[in-house]
N, C-alpha and C positions, 0 to 999 in steps of 0.2 A: 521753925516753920519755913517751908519750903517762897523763896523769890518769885515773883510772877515773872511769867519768861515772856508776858507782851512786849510787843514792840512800842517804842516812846511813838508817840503820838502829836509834838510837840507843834505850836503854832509860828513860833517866833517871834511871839509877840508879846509875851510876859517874861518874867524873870522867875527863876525857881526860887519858891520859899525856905526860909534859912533863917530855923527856929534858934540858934541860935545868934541871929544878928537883930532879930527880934525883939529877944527878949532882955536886950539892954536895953528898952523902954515900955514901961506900962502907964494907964494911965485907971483915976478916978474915972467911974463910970457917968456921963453926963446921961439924968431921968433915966434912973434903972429901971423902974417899974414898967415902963412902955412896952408895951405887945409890940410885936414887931414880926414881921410874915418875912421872911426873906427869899426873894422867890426866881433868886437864880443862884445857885451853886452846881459844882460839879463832883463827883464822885471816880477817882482811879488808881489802876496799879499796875501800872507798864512802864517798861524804859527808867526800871528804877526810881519812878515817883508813883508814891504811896500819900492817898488822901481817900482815905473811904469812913464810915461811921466812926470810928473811935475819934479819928483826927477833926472831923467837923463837930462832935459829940465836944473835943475839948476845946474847941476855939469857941463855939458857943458858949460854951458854962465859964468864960473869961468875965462874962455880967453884965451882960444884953436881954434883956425877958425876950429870948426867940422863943413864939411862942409854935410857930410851923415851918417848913422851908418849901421850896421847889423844885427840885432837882433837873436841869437842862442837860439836853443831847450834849457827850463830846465822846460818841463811839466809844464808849464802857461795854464790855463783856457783851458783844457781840457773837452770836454762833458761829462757832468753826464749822459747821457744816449745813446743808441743807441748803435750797435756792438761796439766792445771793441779794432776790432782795424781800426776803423772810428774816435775812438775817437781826437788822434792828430791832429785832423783835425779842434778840435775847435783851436787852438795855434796860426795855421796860420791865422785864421778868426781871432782873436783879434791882432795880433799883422798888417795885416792889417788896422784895425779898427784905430790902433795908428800911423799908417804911414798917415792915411788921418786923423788924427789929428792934425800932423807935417804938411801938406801940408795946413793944412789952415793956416800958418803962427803965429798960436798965442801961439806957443812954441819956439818962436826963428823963427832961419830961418836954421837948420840946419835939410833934409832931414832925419827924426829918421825914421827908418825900412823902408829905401830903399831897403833891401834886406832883405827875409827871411829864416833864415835854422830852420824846426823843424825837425820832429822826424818820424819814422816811423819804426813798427817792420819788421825787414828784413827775421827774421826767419819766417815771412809767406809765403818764397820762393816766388814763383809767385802770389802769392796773392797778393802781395809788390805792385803791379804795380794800381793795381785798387785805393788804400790809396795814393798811389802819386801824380795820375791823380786829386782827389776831393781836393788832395794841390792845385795843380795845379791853379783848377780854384778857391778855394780859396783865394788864393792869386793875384790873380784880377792884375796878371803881375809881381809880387814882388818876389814869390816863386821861390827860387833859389835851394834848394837842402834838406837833411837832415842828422843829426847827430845821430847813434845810439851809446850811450858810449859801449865802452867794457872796460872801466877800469876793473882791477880786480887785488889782490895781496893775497897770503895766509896769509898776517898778517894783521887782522881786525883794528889794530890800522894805519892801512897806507890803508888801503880800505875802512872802513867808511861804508857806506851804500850802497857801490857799493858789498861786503865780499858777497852778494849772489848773483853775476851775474854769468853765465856759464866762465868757464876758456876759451880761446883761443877760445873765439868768431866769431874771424875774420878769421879762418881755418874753422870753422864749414862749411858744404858743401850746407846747406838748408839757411842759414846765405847768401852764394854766389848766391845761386840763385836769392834772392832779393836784391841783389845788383845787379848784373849783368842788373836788372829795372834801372838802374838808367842813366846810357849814352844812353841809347835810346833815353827818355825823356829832355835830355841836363840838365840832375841834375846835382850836385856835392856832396860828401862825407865831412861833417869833423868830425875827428877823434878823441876822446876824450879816452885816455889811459895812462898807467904807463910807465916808460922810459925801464923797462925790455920787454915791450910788444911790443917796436915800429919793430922790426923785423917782427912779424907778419902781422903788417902792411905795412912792404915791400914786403912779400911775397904776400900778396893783390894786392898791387900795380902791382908787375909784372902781376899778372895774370889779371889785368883790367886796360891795356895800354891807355888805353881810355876813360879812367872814373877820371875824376881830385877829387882829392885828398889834405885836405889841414889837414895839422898836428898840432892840436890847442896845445895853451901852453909850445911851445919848446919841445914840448914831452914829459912831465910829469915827471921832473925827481924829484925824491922821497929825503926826508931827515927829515923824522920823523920816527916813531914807530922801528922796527929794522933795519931800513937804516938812523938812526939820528949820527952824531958824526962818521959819515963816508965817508964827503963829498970829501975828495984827493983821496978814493978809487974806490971812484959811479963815478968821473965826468966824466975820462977817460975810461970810460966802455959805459956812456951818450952820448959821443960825438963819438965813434966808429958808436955806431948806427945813431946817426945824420949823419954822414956820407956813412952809407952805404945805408939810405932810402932815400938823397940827391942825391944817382943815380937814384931814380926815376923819370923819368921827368919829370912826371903827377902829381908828391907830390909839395906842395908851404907847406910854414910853419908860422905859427901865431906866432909872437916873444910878449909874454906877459904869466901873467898868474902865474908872478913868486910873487906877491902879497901873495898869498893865502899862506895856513901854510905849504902845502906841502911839499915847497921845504928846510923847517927847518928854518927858518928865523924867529926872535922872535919881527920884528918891531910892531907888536901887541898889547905886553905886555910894552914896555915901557912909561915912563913917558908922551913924546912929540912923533910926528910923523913924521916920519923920512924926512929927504929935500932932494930933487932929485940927490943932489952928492952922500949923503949914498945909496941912492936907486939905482944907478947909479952904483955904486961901487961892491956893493953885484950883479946884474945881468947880468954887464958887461961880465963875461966869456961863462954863458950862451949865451946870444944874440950876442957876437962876432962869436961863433962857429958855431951858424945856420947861420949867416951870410957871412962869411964864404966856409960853405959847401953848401948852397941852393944859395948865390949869389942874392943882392938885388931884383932883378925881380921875385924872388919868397917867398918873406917876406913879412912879413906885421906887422905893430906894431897893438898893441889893446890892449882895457882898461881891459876887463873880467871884467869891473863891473855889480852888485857891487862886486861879491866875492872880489876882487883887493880894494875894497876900505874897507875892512876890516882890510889895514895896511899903507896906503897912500890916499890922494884925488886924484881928476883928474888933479888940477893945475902938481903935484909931478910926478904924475905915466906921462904925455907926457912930464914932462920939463926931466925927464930921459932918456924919448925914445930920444930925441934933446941931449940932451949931446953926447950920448953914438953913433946918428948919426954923431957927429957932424967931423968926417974926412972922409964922405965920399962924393963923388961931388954931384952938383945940381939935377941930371938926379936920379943918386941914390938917394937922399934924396923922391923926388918925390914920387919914385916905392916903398918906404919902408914907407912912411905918406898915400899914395892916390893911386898909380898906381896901386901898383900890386892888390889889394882889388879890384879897381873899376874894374878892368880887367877879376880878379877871379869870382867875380860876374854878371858881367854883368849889372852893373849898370848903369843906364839910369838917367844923372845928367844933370841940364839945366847949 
């Protein structure tokens, strides 16, 4: 079979997965039987990394009852040709494509890209609305929303590839205008940004009471490049703002995501890969505190593979999310494995 000659795409902000450093550890599945919606992954095959159905088809079936996924924007199979901001438009076509590849049953039986978020430039103020619509139908019922990152930080070693997006994105006024396309259409936003930036996306939020809102990754909070070896000083500064975009009632918040290098964590580099207690241990304070402040009905666990699987598999990264649930009641558990995701999206599950 012929190599995809896409260009890598990469963030610099994960570690590449490496099945075999992997799989020198498995574990017992902690409550196999739980539903569980996982309602951010990503799907690609450029720049020599390959993660599309077959690959999430097997980390699934490792022995998690996923019972549906989500598939999120990260510029998959975009059109080579045709206006340039039509293009997002191939993203949703393929990752449909793969949802009625999952529906024929011969990738398991778990619902993969039930739900799709891509992309869409919002700075084409009104223009936004016509690229939403050819999602729309695109998505042949599946299209649920889109994600425009505004990451951004002035130290390139903790921005990556994001170091030349516009600052303060989400104040921009031609930026709002294309958003403001979005709750007409019954879309939703998620949010992909640095923990310094989530205020702005509260002030977002107020001003689009009506437009949900989901805050992927805990918020992004930073602990590399000049925010490394500062984490007693960052966390309570991270968790003010979790709290104070937690009064938005329109915001829900993705609890994951804390895999990747961002958040300084070096399970990466080490020998073996880490077991769900360590993993457990190290995110607890994060995921306690969105939880917390947003209250399970508006959490949601998620894998962010593969970026996530650059420093744990899927067995580790859900038998964490189950630890770290594991004091709160049934009804909770539910809203923070399946509810609140299938709720947020509007998922249509047999």
């Amino acid at each position: 079979m012929a190599a995809s000659t896409a260009p890598a795409s990469k963030s610099g902000l994960y570690a590449d997965p490496r099945e075999d450093w992997l799989a020198q550890y498995t574990e017992e599945i902690i409550d196999p039987a739980r539903p569980i919606v996982d309602p951010h992954h990503h799907l690609w095959d450029r720049g020599g990394l390959h993660y599309m159905i077959e690959e999430m088809a097997a980390d699934i079936a490792s022995g998690h009852n996923i019972i549906a996924t989500v598939y999120v924007d990260c510029r998959s199979m975009y059109r080579a040709r045709g206006p340039e901001a039509f293009r997002p438009v191939g993203e949703v076509e393929f990752a449909n494509g793969v949802a009625a590849m999952a529906a024929s049953g011969g990738y398991g039986k778990a619902a993969i890209c039930a739900g799709i978020v891509s992309h869409v430039n919002l700075l084409l103020g009104d223009g936004a609305k016509a690229v939403l619509e050819a999602e729309i139908v695109a998505g042949n019922g599946r299209f649920r929303g889109i994600r425009h990152s505004s990451a951004w930080d002035a130290d390139p070693d903790v921005a990556g590839m994001y170091a030349t997006r516009p600052k303060g994105l989400l104040l921009d006024s031609t930026f709002r205008k294309g958003f403001a396309c979005l709750a007409p259409l019954g879309l939703s936003f998620d949010a992909w940004l640095f923990h310094p930036q989530i205020g702005e996306l509260a002030d977002l939020a107020r001003a689009f009471p009506n437009t949900k809102i989901v805050l992927d990754h805990c918020g992004g909070p930073i602990g590399i490049g000049s925010y490394a070896g500062r984490r007693e000083e960052i966390f309570p500064v991270w968790k003010a703002s979790i709290q104070e975009i937690a009064r938005c009632e329109n915001v829900v918040v993705k609890l994951g995501g804390l895999a990747m290098c961002l958040l300084g964590y070096d399970f990466h580099l080490r020998p073996k890969p880490p077991s769900s207690e360590e993993a457990a241990a190290a995110w607890r304070p994060y995921i306690e505190t969105c939880i917390e402040a947003f209250g399970p009905n508006r959490c949601m666990f998620e894998s962010n593979f593969p970026p996530d699987k650059g420093q744990c598999s899927y067995q580790v990264i859900f038998n964490a999310f189950k630890r770290l649930a594991a004091p709160y009641s049934e009804a909770e558990k539910t809203a923070l494995f399946s509810g609140t995701a299938t709720e947020f999206y509007k998922l249509k599950l047999d």
